[in-house]
C-alpha positions as a Python dict, from the first residue, in 0.01 Angstrom:
ca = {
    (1, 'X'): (0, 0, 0),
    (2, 'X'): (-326, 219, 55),
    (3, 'X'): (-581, 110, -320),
    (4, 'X'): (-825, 324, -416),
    (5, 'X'): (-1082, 279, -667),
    (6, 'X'): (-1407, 498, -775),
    (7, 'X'): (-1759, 369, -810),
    (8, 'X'): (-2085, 467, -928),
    (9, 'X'): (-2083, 807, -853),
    (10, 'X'): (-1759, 873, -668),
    (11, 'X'): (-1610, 1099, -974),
    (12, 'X'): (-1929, 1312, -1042),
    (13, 'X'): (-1967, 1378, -645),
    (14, 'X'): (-1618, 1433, -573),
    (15, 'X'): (-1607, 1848, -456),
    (16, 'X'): (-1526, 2062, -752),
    (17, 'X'): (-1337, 2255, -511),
    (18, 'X'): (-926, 2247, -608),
    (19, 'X'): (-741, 2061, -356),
    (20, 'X'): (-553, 2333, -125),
    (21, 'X'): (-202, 2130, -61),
    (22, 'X'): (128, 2215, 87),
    (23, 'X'): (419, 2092, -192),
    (24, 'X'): (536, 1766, -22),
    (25, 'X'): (200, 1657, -124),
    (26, 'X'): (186, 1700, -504),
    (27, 'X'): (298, 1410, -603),
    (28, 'X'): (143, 1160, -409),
    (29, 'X'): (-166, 1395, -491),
    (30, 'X'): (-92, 1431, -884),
    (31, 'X'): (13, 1052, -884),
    (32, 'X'): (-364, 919, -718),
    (33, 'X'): (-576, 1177, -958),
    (34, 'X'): (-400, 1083, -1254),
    (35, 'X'): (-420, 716, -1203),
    (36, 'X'): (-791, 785, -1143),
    (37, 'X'): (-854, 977, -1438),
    (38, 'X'): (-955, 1304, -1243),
    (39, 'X'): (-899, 1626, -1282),
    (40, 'X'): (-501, 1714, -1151),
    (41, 'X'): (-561, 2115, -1086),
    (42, 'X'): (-440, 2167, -704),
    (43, 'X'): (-374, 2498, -550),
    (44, 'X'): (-31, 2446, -419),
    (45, 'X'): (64, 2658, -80),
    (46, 'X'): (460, 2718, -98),
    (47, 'X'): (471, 2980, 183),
    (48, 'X'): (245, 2852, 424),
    (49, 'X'): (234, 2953, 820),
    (50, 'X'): (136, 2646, 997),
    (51, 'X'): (-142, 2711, 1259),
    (52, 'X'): (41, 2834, 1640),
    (53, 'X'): (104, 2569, 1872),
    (54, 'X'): (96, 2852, 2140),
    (55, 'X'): (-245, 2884, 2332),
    (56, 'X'): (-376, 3067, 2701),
    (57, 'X'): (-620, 2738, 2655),
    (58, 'X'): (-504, 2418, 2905),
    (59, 'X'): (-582, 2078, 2757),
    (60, 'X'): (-777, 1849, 2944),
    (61, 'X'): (-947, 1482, 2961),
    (62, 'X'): (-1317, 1513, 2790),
    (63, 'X'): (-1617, 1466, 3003),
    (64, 'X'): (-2014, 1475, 2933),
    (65, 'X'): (-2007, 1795, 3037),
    (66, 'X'): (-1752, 1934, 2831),
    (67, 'X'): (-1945, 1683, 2585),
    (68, 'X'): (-2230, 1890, 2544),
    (69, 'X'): (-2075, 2225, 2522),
    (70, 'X'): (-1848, 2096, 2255),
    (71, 'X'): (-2153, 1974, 2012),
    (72, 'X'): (-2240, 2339, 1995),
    (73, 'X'): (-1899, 2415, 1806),
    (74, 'X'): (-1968, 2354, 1412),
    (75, 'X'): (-1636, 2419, 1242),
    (76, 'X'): (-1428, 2087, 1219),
    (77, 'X'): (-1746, 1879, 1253),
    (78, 'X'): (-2019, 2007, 1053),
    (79, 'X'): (-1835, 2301, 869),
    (80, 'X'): (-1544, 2246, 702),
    (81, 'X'): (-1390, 1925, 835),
    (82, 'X'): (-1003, 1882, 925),
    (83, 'X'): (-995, 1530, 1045),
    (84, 'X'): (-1126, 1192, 935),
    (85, 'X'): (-1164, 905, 1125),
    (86, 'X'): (-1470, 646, 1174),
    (87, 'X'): (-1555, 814, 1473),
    (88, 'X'): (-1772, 1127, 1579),
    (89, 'X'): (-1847, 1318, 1918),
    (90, 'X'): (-2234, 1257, 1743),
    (91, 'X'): (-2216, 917, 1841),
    (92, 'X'): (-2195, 990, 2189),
    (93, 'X'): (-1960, 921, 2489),
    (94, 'X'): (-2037, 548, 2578),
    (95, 'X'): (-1983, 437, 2191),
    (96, 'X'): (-1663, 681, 2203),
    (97, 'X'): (-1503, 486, 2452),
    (98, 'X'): (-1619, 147, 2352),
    (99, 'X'): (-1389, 208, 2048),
    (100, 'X'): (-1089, 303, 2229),
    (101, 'X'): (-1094, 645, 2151),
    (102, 'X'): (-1013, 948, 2377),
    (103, 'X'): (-1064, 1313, 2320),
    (104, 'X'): (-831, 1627, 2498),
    (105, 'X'): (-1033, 1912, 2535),
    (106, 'X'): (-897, 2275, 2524),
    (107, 'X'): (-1052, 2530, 2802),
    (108, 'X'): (-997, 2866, 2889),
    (109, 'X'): (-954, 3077, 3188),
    (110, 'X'): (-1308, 3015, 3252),
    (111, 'X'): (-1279, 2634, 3215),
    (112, 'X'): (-1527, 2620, 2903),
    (113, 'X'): (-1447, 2451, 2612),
    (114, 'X'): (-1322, 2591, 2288),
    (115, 'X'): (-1192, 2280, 2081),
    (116, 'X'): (-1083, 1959, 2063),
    (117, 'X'): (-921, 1651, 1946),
    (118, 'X'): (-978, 1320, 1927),
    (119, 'X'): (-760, 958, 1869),
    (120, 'X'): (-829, 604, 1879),
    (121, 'X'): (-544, 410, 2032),
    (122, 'X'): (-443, 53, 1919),
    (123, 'X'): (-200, -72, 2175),
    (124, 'X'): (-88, -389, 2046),
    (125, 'X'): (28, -221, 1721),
    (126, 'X'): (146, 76, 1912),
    (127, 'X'): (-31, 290, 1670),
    (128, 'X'): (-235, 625, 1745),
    (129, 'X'): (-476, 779, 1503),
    (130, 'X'): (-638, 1129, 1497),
    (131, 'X'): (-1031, 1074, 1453),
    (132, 'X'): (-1176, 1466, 1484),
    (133, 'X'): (-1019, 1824, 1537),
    (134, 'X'): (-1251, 2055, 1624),
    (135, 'X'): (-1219, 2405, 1712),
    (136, 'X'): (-1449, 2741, 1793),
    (137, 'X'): (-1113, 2932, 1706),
    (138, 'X'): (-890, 2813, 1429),
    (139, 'X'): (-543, 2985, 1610),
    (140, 'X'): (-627, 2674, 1824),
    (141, 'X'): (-566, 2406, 1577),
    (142, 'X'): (-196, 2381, 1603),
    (143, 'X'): (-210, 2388, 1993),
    (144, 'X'): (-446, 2079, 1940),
    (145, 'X'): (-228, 1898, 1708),
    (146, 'X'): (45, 1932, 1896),
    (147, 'X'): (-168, 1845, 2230),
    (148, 'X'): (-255, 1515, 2055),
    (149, 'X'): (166, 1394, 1947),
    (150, 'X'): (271, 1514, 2306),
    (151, 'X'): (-17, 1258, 2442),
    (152, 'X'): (53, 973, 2218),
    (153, 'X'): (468, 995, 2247),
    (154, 'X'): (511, 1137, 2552),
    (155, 'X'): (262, 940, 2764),
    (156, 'X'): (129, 622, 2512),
    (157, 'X'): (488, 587, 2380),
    (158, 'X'): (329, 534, 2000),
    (159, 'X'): (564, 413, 1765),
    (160, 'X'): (329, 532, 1486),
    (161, 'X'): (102, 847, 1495),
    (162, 'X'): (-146, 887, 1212),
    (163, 'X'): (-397, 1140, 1076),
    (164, 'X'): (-634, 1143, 782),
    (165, 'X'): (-626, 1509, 669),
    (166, 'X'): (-837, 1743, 432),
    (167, 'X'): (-707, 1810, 121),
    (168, 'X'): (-821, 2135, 167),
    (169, 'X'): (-643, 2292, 437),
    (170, 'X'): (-303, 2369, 363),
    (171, 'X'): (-248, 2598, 712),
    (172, 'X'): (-296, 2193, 869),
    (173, 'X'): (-108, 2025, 649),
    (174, 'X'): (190, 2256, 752),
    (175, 'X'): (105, 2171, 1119),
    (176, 'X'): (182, 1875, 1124),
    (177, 'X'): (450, 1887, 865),
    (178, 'X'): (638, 2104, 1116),
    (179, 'X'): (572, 1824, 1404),
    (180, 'X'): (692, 1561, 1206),
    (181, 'X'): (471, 1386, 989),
    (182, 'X'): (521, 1292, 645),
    (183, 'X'): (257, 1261, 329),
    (184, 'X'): (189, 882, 317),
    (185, 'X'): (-128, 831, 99),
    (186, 'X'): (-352, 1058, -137),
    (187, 'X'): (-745, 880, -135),
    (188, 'X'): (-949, 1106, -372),
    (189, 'X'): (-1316, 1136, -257),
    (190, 'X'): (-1251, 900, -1),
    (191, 'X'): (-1492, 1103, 277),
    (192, 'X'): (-1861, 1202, 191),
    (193, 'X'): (-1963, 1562, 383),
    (194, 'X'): (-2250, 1773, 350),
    (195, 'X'): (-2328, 1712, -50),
    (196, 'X'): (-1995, 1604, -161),
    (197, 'X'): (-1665, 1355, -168),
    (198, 'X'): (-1361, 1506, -30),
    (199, 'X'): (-991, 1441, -99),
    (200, 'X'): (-771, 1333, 213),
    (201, 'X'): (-444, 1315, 293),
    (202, 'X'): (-327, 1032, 526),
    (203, 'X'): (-34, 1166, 710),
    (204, 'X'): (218, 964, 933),
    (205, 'X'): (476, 1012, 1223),
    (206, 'X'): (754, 768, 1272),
    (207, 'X'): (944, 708, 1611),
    (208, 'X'): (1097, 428, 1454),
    (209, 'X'): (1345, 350, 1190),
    (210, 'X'): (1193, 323, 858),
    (211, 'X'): (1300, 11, 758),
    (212, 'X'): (1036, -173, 546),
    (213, 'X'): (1282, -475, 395),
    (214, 'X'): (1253, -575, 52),
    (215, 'X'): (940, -550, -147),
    (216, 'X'): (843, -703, -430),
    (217, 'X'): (590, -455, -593),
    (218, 'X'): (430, -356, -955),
    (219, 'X'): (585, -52, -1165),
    (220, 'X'): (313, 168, -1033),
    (221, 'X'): (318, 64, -667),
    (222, 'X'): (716, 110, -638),
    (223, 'X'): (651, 476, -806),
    (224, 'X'): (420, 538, -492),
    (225, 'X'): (689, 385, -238),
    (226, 'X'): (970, 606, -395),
    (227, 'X'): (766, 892, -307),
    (228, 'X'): (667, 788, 51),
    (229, 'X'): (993, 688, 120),
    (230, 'X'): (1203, 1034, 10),
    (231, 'X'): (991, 1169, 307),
    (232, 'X'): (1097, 907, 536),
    (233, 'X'): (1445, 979, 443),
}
């Protein structure tokens, strides 16, 4: 079970911005406000085109050169944010890999770098987790997103993929939807940007049976599970 509790001024900071969600998220979403006491207005996308998974970009291993040329792209990092994770191409390389965390960067014809996407991997729990998306053109976002589930099942064999996504980009949302993952969590102002608290949506891919056994949870809790679980069919 993901908790969530406000403090001090969580509420009044949270973005006054409606939530921008794709409909396999509203009740998880209407659920966590509620229980919060905040404000339950989303605006909910029903016909919504995922980003393209098509791309001329190639996808390749990050270096520090491709390092610096990415820090010039705003959009995903300092404008409007698409992924959370603890993590930031700020921090520099040497801390990046320290934490076990790898980044695929998209090029184009001319080998410069237009976006990219980072993951931490935890190999004992055979877990992968989406830290950053970042991209000079947004038509690139679904090519990334799919970049990053082809690395992590195809060559890290992750039994789990997970990404914290903005509540505010529907278009993503959809993206992964389409690839396979499933609305797990709704954390309301969980991630401070800029001058506010943002909603996010942690979102999960299973290559496993779900299977969780029995549970022995309160009223509330086993409201949230029913939900998770009709998505995990």
């Amino acid at each position: 079970m993901v908790y969530a509790q406000l403090f001090g001024n969580g509420k009044r900071l949270r973005s006054e911005k409606p939530p921008e969600v794709i409909p396999e998220v509203v009740p998880l979403a209407r659920q966590a406000l509620s229980t919060l006491g905040l404000p339950d207005e989303l605006n909910i996308k029903a016909e919504c085109e995922p980003y393209p998974q098509e791309s001329l970009c190639t996808v390749q291993p990050m270096d520090r050169c491709s390092l610096a040329r990415l820090l010039r792209i705003e959009y995903g990092r300092l404008i409007e944010p698409l992924l959370f994770g603890g993590l930031s191409l700020d921090q520099g390389i040497s801390h990046i890999r320290r934490r076990n965390a790898v980044y695929l960067v998209a090029v184009d014809e001319n080998q410069h770098p237009m976006g990219a996407v980072g993951f931490q991997v935890d190999g004992p729990s055979q877990l992968v987790r989406g830290i950053e998306l970042i991209t000079a053109d947004e038509r690139l976002r679904g090519h990334l997103c799919n970049s990053l589930l082809r690395k992590a099942e195809d060559e890290l064999g992750a039994q789990v993929v997970e990404v914290n996504v903005s509540a505010y980009d529907a278009r993503l949302q959809r993206s992964f939807a389409n690839l396979g993952f499933r609305p797990a969590a709704y954390a309301p102002a969980m991630v401070f940007h800029g001058t506010h608290r943002l909603d996010v949506i942690k979102m999960l891919k299973l290559n496993v049976p779900y299977n969780p056994g029995a549970m022995t949870l309160t009223d509330s809790a086993q409201t949230v599970v029913s939900m998770v679980a009709n998505g995990f069919g």
